[in-house]
Backbone as CSV, one residue per row, in Angstrom:
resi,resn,N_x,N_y,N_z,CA_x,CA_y,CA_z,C_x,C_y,C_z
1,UNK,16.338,-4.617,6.791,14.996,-4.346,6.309,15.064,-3.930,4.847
2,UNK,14.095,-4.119,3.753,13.831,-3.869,2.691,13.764,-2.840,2.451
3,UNK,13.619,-1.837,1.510,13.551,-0.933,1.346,12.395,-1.296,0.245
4,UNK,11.127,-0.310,0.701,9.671,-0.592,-0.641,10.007,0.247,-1.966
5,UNK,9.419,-0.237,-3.165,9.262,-0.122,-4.354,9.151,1.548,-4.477
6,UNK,8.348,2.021,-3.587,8.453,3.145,-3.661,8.654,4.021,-2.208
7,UNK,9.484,4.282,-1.639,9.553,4.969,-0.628,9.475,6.254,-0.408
8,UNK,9.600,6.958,-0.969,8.655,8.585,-0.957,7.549,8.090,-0.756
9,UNK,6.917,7.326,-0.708,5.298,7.173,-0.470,5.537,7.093,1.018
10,UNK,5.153,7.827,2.470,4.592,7.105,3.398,3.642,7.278,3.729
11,UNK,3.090,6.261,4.151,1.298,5.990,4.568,1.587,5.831,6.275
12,UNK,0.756,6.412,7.049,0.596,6.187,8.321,-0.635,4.749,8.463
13,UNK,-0.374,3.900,9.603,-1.349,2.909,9.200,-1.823,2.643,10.457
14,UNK,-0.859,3.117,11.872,-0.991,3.051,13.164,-2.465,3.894,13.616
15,UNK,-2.905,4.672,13.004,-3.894,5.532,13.791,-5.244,5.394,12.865
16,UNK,-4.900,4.263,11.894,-6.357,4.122,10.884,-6.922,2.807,11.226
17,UNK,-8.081,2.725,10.620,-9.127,1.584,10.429,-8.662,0.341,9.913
18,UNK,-8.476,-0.839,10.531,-7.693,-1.930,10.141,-7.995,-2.560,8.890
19,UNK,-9.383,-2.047,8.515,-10.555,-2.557,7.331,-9.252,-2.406,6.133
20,UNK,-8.616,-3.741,5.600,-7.919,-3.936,4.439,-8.291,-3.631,3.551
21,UNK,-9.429,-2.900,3.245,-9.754,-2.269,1.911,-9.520,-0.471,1.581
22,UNK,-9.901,0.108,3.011,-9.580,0.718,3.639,-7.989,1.919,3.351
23,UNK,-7.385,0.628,3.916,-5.584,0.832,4.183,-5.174,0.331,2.313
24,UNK,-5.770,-0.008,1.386,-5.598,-0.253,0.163,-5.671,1.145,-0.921
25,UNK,-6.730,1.367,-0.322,-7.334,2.998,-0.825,-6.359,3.945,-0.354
26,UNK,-6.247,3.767,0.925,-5.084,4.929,1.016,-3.963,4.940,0.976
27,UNK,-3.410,3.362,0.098,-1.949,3.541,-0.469,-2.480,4.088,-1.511
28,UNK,-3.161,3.816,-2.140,-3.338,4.305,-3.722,-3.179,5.512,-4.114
29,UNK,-4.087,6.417,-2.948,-4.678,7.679,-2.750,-3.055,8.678,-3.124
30,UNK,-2.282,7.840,-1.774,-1.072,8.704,-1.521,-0.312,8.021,-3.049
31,UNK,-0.122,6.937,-3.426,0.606,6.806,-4.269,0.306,7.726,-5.347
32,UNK,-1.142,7.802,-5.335,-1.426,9.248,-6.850,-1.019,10.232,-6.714
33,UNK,-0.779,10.878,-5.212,-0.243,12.162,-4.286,0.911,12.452,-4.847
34,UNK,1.604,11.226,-4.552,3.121,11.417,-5.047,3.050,11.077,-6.606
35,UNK,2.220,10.892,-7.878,3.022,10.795,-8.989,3.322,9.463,-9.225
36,UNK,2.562,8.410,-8.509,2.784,7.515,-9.194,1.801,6.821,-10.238
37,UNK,2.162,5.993,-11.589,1.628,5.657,-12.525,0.250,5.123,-12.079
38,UNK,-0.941,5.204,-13.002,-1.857,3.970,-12.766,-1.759,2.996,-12.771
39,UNK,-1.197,2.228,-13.800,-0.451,1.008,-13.864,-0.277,0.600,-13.156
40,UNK,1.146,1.087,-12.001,1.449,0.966,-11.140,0.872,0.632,-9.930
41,UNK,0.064,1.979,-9.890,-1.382,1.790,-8.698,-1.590,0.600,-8.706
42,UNK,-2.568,0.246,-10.198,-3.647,-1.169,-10.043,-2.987,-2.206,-9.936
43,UNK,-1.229,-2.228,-10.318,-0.911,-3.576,-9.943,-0.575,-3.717,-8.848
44,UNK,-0.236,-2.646,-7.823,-0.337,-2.833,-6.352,-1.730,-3.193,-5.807
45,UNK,-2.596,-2.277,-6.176,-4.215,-3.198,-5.777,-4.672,-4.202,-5.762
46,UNK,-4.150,-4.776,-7.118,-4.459,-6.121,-7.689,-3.461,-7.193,-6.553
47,UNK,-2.231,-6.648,-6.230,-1.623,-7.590,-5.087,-1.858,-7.857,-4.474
48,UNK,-2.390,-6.796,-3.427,-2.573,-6.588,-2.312,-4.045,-7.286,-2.068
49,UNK,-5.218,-7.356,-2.767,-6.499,-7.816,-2.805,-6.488,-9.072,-3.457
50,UNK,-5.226,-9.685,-3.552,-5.143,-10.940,-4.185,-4.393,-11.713,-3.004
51,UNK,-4.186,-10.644,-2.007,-3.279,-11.335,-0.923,-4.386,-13.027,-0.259
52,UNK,-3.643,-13.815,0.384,-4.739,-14.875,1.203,-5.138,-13.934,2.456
53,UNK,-4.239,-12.709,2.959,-5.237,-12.876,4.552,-4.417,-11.166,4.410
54,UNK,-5.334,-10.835,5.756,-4.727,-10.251,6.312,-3.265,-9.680,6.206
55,UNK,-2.769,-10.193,6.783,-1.008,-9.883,7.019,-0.689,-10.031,6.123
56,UNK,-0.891,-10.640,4.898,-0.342,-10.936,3.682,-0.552,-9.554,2.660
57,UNK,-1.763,-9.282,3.229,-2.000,-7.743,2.034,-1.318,-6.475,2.732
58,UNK,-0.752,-6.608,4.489,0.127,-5.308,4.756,1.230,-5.858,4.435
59,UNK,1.858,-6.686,4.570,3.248,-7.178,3.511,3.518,-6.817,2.593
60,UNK,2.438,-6.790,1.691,1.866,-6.092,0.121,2.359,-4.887,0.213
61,UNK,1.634,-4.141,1.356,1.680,-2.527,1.210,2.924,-2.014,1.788
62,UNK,3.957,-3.064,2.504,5.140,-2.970,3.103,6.117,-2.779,1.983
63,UNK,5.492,-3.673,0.851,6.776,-3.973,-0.071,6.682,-2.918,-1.206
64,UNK,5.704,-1.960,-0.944,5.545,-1.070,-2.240,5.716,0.180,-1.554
65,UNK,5.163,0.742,-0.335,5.262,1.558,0.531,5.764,1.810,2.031
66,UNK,6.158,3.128,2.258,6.804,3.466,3.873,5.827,3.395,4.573
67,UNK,5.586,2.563,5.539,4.691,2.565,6.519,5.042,3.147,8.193
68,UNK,4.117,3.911,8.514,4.449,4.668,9.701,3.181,4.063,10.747
């Protein structure tokens, strides 16, 4: 398994709202938690909301963040 871009970040995703905009906000949220850049942030946003579907934008949030 990969290890994400940033792993001090984990986001729980099992007990939230599947709404992909949702689960976008609250990588961000936590990524600001922990100290990470804006930059950074918006170009994960910009990925992730540029994804084609679904599964493609938690892939997104797989590859930047710990998901629980």
């Amino acid at each position: 398994m990969n290890t994400p871009k940033h792993p001090e970040v984990t986001v729980p995703l099992s007990d939230q709202d599947g709404n992909v905009f949702f689960i976008i906000g609250r990588v961000s949220k936590a990524m600001r938690r922990a100290g990470v850049s804006s930059e950074e942030r918006e170009q994960f946003a910009a990925e992730a909301m540029n994804a084609r579907s679904y599964d493609e934008s938690l892939q997104v949030v797989m590859r930047w963040v710990e998901t629980t």
